[in-house]
N, C-alpha and C positions, 0 to 999 in steps of 0.2 A: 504494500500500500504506500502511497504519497503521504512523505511525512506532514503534516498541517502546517508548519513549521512555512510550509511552501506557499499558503494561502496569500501571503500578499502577494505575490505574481499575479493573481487571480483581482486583485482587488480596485475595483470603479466605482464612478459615484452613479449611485441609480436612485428610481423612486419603484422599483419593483419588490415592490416589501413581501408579498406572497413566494418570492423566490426563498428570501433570508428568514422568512416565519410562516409556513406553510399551516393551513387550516385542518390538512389531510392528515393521516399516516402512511406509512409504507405497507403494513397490511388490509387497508382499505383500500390501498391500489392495486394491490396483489386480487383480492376480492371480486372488484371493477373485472378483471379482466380475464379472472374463472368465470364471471359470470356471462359476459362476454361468449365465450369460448364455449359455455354449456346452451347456450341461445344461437351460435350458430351449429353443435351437434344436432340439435331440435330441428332443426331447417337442412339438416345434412349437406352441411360447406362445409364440413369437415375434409370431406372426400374430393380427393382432386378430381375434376370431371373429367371421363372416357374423352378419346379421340379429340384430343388437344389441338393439333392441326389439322382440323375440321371445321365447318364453318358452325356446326352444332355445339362443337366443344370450345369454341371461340368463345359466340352466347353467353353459354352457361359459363364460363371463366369470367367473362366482364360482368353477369350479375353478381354473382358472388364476393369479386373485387369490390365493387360499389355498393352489394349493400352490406357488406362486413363496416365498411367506411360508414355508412349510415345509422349500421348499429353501433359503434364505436362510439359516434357521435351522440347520441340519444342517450346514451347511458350516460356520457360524462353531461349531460344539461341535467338530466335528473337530479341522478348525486348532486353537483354543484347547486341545486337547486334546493335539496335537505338539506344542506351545509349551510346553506344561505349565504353563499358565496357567486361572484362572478365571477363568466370564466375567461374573463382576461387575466384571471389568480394562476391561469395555465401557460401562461406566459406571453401573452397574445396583448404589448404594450409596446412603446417606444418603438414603433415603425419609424425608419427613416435611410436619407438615401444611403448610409453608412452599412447598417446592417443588411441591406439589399449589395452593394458593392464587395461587401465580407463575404455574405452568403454566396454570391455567382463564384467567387472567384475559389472558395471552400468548395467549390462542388468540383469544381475543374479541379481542384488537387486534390481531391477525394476519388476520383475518377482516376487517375492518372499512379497515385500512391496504392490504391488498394488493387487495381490492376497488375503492378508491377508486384506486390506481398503476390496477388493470385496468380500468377506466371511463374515464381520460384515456389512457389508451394506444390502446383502440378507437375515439377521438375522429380520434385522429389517421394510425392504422392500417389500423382496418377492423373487422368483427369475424373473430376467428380459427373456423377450423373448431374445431367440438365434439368436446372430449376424451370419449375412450371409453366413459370412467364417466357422463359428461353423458348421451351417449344410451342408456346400462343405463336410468338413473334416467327418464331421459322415454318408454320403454319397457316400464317395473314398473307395475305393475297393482292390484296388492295389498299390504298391509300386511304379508306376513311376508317379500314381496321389498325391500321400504322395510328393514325391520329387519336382514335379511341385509346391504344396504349399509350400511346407518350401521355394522355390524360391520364390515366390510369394512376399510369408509373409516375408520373413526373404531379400528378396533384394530388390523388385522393390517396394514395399510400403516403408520400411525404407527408401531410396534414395529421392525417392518421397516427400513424408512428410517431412522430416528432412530436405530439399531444399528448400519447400514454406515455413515451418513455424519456422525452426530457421533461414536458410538461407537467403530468402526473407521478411519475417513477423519482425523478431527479431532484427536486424540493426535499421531502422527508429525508432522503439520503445524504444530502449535504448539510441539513442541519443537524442530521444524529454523527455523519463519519466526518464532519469538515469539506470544504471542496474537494479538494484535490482524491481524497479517498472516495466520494462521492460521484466523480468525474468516473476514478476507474469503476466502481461498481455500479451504475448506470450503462456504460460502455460490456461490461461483462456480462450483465441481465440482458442486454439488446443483442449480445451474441448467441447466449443459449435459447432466447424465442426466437429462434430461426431456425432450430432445430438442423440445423448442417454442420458436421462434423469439422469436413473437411473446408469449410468456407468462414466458421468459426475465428480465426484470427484477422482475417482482410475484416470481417463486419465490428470485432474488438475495434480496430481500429476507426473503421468511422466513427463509430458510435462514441469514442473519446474526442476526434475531431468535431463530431456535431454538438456534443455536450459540452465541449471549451467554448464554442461559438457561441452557446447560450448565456455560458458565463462570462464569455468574454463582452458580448453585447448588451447583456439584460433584456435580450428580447428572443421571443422566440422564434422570430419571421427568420432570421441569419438561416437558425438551422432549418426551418421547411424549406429555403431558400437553396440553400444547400444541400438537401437531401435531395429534394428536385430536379436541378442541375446535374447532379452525380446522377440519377436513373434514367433521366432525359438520353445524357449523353451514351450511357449506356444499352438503351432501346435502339438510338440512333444506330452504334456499333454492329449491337445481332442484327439489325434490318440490315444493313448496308452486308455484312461477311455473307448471308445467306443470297448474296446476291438479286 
């Protein structure tokens, strides 16, 4: 762990007080997101849909996508809503052109770094089977299913994500481990709900770059900003290799 010791590195003047005294705890967010999980078992999105490179298995991949996004959302206005809290407390303040210039430019070296961790890792590993979205993409056909993904990928997962796990996840753990220890156990949670073994350290590592971003800006647009960028780019990629 990061000694605390390290926290002034970390430290700017903000008016983001829900970061520094969060309303939540760490296992109301753990909660959140079983409950989550057991609400899309019910609807059975649990199950990657048959015939991925299909225009059927397309479909059903982008409902799923979207309305997991939907439920995601719904749950955290509840809660936030029992808590009697807003949910700009999820980090959704201090928009501005800084943290959008931080974000773009975090996505292209989040793309760029985690790429090259993922090239020496399949040097020495192998290559991993292709994530789901992999074979959507080498499966699309046309240009309005190209655009649906980079939607996809590039808004409703970044939003998504970057709301449970720096927004929800990231507050209780920096106020009980300090930043810095916070930063990494935030980043190691976002590795193992990915449930990939072998992609495990390339996602450690965003997940530490998207989490300094948060800290480092006080806002959370940096990292959706960034998370964004990095998947965008990355959709572009498999469309473009699949020729």
């Amino acid at each position: 762990m990061i000694d605390n010791q390290q926290d002034n590195h970390f430290k700017v003047k903000t008016d983001n007080t829900a970061l520094d005294n969060p309303k939540w705890n760490f296992w109301q967010a753990l909660y959140l997101i079983l409950l989550v999980y057991l609400l899309e078992f019910a609807l059975g999105w649990l199950k990657i849909p048959d015939n991925l490179s299909d225009l059927q298995g397309f479909i059903n991949y982008q409902i799923i996508g979207f309305g997991e996004g939907l439920v995601f959302f719904l749950v955290l206005i509840i809660f936030f809503k029992i808590i009697q809290r807003p949910l700009t407390d999820l980090g959704l303040v201090n928009f501005s052109w800084r943290s959008v210039f931080l974000g773009f430019f975090g996505g292209i070296f989040l793309f760029f770094a985690v790429g090259i961790l993922g090239n020496i890792l399949v040097e020495y590993l192998g290559n991993p089977d292709p994530q789901s979205f992999a074979l959507v993409v080498g499966g699309a056909d046309s240009i309005w299913q190209f655009v649906l993904l980079l939607f996809l990928g590039g808004v409703i997962v970044p939003l998504k994500e970057e709301l449970v796990f720096r927004g929800l996840i990231y507050p209780p753990l920096r106020k009980g481990y300090g930043r810095g220890n916070g930063i990494l156990l935030t980043a190691l949670f976002f590795g193992i709900m990915h449930f990939d073994i072998i992609r495990f350290l390339p996602l450690f590592l965003g997940g530490i770059v998207l989490t300094w971003l948060y800290e480092k800006t006080q806002t959370l647009w940096s990292s959706i900003i960034a998370h964004g960028v990095w998947n965008i780019l990355m959709t572009i990629l498999m469309w473009w290799q699949k020729g």
